[in-house]
C-alpha positions as CSV (number, residue, x, y, z in Angstrom):
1,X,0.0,0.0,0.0
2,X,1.5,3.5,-0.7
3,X,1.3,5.8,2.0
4,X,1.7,9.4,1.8
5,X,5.7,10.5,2.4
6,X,4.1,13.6,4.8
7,X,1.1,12.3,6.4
8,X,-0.5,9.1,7.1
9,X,-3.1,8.9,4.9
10,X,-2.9,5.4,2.6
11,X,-3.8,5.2,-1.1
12,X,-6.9,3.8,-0.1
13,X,-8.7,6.4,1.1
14,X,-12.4,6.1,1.0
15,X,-12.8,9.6,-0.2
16,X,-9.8,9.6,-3.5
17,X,-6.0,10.6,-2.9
18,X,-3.6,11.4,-4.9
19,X,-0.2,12.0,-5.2
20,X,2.7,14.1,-6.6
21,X,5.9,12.8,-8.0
22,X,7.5,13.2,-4.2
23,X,4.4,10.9,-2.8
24,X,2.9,13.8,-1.1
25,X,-0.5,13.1,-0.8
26,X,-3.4,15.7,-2.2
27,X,-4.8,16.4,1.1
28,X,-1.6,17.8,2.3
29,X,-0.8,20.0,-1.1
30,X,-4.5,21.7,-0.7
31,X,-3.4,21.7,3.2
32,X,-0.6,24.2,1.8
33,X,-3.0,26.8,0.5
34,X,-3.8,28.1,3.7
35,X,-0.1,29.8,4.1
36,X,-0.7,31.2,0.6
37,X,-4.3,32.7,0.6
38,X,-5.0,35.9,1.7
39,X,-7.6,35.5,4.5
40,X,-8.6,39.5,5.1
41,X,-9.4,39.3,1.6
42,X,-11.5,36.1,1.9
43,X,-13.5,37.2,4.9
44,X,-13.9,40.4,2.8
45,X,-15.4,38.4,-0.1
46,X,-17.8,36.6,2.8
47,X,-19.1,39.4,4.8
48,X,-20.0,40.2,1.0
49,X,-21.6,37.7,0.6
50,X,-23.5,37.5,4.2
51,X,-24.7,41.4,3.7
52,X,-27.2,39.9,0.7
53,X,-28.6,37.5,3.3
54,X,-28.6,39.8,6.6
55,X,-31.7,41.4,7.9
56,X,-34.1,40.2,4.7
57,X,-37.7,41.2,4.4
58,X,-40.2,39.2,6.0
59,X,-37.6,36.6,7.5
60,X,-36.8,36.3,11.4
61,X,-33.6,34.2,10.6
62,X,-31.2,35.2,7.9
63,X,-29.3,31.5,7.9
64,X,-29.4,28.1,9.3
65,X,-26.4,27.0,10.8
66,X,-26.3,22.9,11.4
67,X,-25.2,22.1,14.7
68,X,-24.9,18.7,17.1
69,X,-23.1,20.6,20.0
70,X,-19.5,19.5,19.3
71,X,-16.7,22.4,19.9
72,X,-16.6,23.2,16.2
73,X,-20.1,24.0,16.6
74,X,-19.2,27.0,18.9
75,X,-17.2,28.3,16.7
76,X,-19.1,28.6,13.6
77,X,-22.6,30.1,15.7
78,X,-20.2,32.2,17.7
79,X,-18.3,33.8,14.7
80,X,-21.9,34.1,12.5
81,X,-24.0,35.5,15.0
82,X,-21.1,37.8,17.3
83,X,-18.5,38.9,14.5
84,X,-20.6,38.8,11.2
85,X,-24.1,40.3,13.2
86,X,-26.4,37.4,11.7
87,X,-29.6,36.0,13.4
88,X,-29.3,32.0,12.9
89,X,-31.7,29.5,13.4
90,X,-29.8,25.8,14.4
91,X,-31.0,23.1,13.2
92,X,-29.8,19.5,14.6
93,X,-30.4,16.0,13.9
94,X,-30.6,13.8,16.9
95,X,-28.4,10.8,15.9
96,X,-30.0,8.7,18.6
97,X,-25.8,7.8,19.9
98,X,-25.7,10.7,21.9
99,X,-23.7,11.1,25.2
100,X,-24.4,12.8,28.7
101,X,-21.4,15.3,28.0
102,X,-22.8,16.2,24.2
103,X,-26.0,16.5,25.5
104,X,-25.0,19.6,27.8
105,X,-22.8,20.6,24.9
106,X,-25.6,21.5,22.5
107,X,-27.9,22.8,25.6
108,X,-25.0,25.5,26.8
109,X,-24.0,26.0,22.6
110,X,-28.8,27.0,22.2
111,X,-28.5,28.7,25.8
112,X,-24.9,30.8,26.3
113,X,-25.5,31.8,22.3
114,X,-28.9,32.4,22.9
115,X,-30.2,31.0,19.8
116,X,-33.4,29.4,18.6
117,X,-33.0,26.0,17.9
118,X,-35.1,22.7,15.5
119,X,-34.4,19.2,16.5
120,X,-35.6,15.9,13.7
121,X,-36.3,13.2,15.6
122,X,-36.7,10.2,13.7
123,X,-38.6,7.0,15.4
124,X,-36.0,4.7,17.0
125,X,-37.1,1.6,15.2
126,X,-36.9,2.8,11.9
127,X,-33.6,4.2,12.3
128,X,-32.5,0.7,13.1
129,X,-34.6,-0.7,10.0
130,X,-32.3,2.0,8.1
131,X,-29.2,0.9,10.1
132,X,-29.6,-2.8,9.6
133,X,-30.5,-2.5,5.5
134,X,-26.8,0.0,5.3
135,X,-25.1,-2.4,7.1
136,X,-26.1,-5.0,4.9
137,X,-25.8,-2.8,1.8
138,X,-22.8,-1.0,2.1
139,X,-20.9,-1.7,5.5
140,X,-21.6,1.3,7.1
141,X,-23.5,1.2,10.5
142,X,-23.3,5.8,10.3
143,X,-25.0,6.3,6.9
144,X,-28.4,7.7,8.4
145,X,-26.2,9.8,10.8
146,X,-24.7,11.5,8.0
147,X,-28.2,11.8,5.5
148,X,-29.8,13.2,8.5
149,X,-27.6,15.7,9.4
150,X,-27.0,17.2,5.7
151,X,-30.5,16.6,4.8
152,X,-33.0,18.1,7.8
153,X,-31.0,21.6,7.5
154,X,-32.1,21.8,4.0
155,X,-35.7,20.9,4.5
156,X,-36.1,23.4,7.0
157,X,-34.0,26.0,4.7
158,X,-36.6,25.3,1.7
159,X,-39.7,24.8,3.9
160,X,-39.3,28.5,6.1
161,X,-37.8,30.0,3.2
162,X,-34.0,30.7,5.2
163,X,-31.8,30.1,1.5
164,X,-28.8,29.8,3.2
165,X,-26.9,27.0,5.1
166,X,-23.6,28.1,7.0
167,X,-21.5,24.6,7.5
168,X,-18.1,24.8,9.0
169,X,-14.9,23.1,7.3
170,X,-15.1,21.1,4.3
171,X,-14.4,17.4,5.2
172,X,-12.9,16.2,1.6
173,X,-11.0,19.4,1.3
174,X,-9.6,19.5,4.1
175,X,-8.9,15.5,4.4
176,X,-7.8,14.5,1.2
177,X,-7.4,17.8,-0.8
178,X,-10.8,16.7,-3.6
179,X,-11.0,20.6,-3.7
180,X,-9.2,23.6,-3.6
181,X,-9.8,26.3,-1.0
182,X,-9.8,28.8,-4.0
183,X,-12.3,26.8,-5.5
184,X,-15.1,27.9,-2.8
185,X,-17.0,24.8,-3.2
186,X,-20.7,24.7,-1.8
187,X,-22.4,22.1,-0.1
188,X,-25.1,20.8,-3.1
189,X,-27.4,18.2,-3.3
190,X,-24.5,16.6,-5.4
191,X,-21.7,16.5,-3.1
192,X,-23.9,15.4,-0.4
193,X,-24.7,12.2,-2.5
194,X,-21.3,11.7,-4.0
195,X,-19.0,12.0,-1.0
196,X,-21.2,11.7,2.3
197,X,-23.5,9.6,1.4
198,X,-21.1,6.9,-0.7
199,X,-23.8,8.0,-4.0
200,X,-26.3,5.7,-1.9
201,X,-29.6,8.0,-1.4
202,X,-32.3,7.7,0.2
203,X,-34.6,5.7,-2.4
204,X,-32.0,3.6,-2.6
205,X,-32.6,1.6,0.4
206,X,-36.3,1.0,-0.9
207,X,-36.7,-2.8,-1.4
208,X,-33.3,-3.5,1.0
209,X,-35.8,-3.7,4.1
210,X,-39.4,-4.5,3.0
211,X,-40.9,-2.3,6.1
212,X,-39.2,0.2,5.3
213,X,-41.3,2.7,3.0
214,X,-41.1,6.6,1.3
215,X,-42.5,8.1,4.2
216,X,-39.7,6.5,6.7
217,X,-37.4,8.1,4.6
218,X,-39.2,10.8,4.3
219,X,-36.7,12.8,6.6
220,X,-33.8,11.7,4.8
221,X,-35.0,12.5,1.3
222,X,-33.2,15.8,-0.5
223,X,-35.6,18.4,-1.4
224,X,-36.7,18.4,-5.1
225,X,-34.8,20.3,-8.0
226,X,-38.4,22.2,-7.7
227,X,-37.8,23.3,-4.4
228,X,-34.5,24.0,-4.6
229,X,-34.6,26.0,-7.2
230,X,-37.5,27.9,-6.0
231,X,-35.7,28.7,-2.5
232,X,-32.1,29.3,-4.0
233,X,-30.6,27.9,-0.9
234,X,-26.7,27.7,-1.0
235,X,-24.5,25.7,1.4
236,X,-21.4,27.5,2.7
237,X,-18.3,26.3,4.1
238,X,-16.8,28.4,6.5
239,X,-13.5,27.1,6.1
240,X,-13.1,28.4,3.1
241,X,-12.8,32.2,4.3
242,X,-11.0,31.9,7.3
243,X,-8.0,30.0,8.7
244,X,-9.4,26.7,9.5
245,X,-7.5,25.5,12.6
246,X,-10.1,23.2,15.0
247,X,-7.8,22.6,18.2
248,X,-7.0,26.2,18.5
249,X,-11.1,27.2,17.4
250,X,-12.2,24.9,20.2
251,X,-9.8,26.1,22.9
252,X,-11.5,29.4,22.5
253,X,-14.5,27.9,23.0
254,X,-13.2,26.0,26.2
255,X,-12.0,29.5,27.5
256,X,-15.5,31.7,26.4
257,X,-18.4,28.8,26.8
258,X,-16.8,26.4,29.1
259,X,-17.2,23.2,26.4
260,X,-16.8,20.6,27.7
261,X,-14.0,17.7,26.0
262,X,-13.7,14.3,27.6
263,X,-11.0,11.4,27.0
264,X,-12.0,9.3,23.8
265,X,-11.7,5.8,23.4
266,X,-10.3,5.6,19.6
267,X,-8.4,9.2,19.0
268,X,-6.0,11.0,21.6
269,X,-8.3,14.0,20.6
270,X,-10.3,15.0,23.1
271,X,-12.3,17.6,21.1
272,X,-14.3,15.9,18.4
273,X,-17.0,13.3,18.3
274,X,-17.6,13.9,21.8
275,X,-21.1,14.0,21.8
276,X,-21.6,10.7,20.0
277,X,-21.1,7.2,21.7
278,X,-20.2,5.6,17.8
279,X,-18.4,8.0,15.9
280,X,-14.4,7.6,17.2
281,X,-15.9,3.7,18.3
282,X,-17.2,1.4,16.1
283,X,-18.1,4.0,13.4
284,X,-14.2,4.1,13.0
285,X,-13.5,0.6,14.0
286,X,-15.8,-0.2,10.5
287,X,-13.4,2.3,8.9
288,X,-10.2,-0.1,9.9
289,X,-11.9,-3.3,8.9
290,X,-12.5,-2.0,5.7
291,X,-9.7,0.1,5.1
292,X,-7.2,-0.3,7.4
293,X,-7.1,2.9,9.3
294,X,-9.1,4.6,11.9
295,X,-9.9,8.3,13.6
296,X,-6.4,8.3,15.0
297,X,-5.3,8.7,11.8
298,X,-7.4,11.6,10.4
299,X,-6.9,13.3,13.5
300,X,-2.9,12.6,13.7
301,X,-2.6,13.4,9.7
302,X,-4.2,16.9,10.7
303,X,-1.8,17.5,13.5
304,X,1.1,16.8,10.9
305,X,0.3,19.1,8.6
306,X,-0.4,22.0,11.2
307,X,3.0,20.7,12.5
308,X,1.9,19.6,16.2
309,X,3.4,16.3,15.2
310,X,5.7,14.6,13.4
311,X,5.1,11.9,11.2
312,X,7.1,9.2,13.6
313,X,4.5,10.9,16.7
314,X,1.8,10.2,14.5
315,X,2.2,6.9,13.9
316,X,3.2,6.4,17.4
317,X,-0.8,7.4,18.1
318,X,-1.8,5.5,15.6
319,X,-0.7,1.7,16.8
320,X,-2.1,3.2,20.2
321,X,-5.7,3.7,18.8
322,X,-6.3,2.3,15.1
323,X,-7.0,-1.2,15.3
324,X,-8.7,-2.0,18.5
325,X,-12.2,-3.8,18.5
326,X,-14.2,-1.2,21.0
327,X,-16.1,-1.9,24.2
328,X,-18.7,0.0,22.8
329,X,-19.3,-2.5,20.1
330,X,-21.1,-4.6,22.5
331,X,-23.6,-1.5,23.2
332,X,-23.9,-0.9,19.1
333,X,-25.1,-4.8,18.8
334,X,-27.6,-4.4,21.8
335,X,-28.9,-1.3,20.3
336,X,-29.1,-3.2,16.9
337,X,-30.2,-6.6,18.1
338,X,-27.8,-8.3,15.6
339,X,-24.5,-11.2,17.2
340,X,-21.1,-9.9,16.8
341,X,-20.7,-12.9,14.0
342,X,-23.6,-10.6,12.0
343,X,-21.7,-7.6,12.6
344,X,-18.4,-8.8,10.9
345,X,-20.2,-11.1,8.2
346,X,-21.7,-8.0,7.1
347,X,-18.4,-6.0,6.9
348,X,-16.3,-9.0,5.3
349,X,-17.4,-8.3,1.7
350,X,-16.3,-4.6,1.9
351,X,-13.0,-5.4,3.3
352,X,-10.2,-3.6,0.6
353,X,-7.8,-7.0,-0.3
354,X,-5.2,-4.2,-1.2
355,X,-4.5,-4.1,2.4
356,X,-6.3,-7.1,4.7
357,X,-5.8,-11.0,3.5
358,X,-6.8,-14.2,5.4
359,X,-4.7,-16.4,6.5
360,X,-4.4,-19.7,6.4
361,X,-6.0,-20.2,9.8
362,X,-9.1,-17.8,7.8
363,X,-8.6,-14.9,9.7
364,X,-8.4,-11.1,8.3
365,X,-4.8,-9.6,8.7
366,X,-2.9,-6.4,7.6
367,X,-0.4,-7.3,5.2
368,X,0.6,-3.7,5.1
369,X,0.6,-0.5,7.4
370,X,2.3,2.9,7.9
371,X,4.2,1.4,10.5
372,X,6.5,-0.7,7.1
373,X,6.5,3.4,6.2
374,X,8.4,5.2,8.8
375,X,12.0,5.9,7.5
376,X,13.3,6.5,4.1
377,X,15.0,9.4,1.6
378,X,11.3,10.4,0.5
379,X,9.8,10.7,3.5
380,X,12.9,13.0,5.4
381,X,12.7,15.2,1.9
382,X,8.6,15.7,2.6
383,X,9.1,16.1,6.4
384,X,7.5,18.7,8.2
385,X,9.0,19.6,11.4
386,X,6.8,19.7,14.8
387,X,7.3,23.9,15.3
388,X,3.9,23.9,17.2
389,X,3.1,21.5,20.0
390,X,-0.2,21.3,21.6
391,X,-1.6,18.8,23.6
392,X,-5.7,18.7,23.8
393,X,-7.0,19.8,27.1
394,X,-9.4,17.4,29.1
395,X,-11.8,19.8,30.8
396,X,-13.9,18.3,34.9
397,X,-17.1,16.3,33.6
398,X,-20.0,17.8,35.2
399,X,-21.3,13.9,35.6
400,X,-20.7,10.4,34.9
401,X,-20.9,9.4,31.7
402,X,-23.0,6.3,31.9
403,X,-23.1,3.5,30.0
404,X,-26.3,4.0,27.4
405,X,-27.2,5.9,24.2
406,X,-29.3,9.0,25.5
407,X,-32.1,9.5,22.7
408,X,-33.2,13.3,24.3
409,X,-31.5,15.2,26.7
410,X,-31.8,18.7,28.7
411,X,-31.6,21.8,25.5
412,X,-31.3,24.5,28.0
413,X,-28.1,25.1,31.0
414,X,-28.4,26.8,34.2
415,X,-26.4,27.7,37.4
416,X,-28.6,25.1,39.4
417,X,-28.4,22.3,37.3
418,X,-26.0,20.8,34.7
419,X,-27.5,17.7,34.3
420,X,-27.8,16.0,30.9
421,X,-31.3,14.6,31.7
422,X,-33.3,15.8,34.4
423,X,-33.1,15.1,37.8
């Protein structure tokens, strides 16, 4: 397997890499834009672009800003609403894996920003009919995580007539380099499919499950060329006018909202995926059985680039995290009344043979990893040198953690109580 000579991304990567004749990887050439871009000029060109949206006739909200309480969350509502003066209406979707500590996230981001604030709610059971059929489908135990949350902001945008959708960093860009910051991509009904949603939509899963039906999906269904075209609604990345730089975003937030981070099971970053019991756990552990890397990764690669780490740190991090089945898989399978011998026999046929083979025993190994990719001429020439260490900060839970999924929580904070669910 090639691996980049920077980072530690592999040739593999779900979302396409590529790289140059030095085996630098895509992601981290893009990732060297943001020392070349002028970034007064781009937030110039956006507060431009807000002034057509801000204070609009007959609308309460000029924007809708997705949020599920997690630190870059913060930062987006607190730069849109206190430094570019607009009125947002957040919009969640309730992934039904939430945690006591992102529960009191996303009540003090609604109550210390003093925002309004939509919730979707889908029925538990048929998000485990939709769980079920995309395990079965396509591997992926997240998929309705990720069509709910980049779906529900855009029915609310078309249905209250709010045409535009504020997101924060762009996930391909900034992962894998698919675009260019000066390319100003928008978030479409296209990219959506293409890249989140692995070009499997909604009526795809028709016929998978046979209870499932077009009103179950109902809230994972993209509003109509019709619709959109009527409400003009436009999806914009933050990221692509400012400096995106999430640790040093989130300590802000630490510092001015007191959000909370908490020690994570599969990543030493203690920032992210916080408020969700799956998404560093088995939602990543699927990641490594398929493709032989996990959130360690993506989170060390990141450090690399903004030279926290170096490469040898990273993969230090990595053999820590990557490739251990979590406790929380035994939660997930619970939750999802399927045996752990369903749960792999579903992910076996989207294992990537360019990296796992059996053995002769029948069992899945590695045959390759970025630990056969530490040293060599390439890699020195590519380094980047660790100018800027941080470590994340782990902030005093306000409560135990417990050991369940939390399907709805507290939305509001105060001095008296701090409790994710009442009581």
């Amino acid at each position: 397997m090639k691996y980049c000579t920077r980072c530690l991304y592999p040739a593999n990567h779900p979302l396409g890499i590529t790289f140059d004749d030095k085996g630098i990887c895509s992601g981290c050439l893009v990732h060297d834009e943001k020392y070349e871009i002028d970034w007064i000029q781009k937030r110039k060109d956006f507060e431009e672009i807000l002034a057509q949206y801000r204070n609009r006739q007959n609308s309460h909200y000029d924007c809708i800003i997705p949020v599920s309480g997690v630190g870059d969350d913060f930062f987006v509502v607190d730069m849109i609403k206190n430094q570019f003066n607009m009125n947002p209406l957040l919009v969640t979707y309730n992934t039904h894996f939430n945690t006591k500590v992102g529960i009191r996230n996303l009540a003090r981001l609604i109550t210390e920003l003093d925002c309004d604030h939509m919730m979707s709610t889908v029925g538990p059971e048929t998000i485990k009919r939709i769980t079920r059929a995309t395990m079965k489908m396509i591997g992926d135990m997240y998929w309705h995580v990720l069509a709910g949350t980049r779906t529900f902001p855009v029915q609310v945008a078309t249905k209250f007539n709010i045409p535009l959708v504020i997101w924060g960093v762009n996930g391909w860009l900034d992962q894998v380099g698919m675009f260019s910051h000066y390319d100003e991509v928008e978030m479409t009904k296209k990219v959506r499919k293409e890249h989140a949603l692995r070009r499997i939509d909604a009526e795809a899963l028709l016929g998978i499950d046979p209870d499932l039906s077009p009103k179950d999906l109902q809230p994972f269904t993209y509003p109509s060329d019709t619709q959109l075209e009527k409400s003009r609604v436009r999806g914009l990345y933050l990221g692509n006018y400012i400096f995106w730089d999430s640790q040093a975003q989130i300590e802000k937030m630490i510092s001015n909202y007191n959000y909370e981070s908490i020690s994570q099971k599969g990543t030493f970053n203690t920032y992210e995926t916080v408020n969700c019991w799956n998404n560093d756990t088995v939602n990543d552990y699927i990641k490594y059985l398929k493709y032989g890397y996990g959130k360690a990764t993506d989170h060390a690669t990141r450090d690399i680039r903004l030279k926290r780490l170096t490469r040898e740190e990273g993969i230090k991090l990595v053999q820590k995290y990557d490739n251990n089945e979590p406790d929380e898989l035994n939660l997930f399978l619970q939750w999802l009344d399927i045996t752990k011998d369903d749960f792999y026999s579903y992910i076996e046929p989207f294992r990537d043979e360019n990296i796992w083979q059996k053995n002769s025993d029948g069992l899945w190994i590695v045959n390759d990893s970025i630990a056969n990719h530490i040293t060599g001429l390439d890699i020195e020439n590519a380094r980047l040198d660790n100018i800027n260490p941080k470590e994340y900060i782990q902030t005093q839970l306000l409560e135990d953690e417990g050991d369940d999924y939390i399907l709805m929580g507290r939305t509001y904070i105060d001095e008296k109580n701090f409790k994710a669910i009442e009581g």
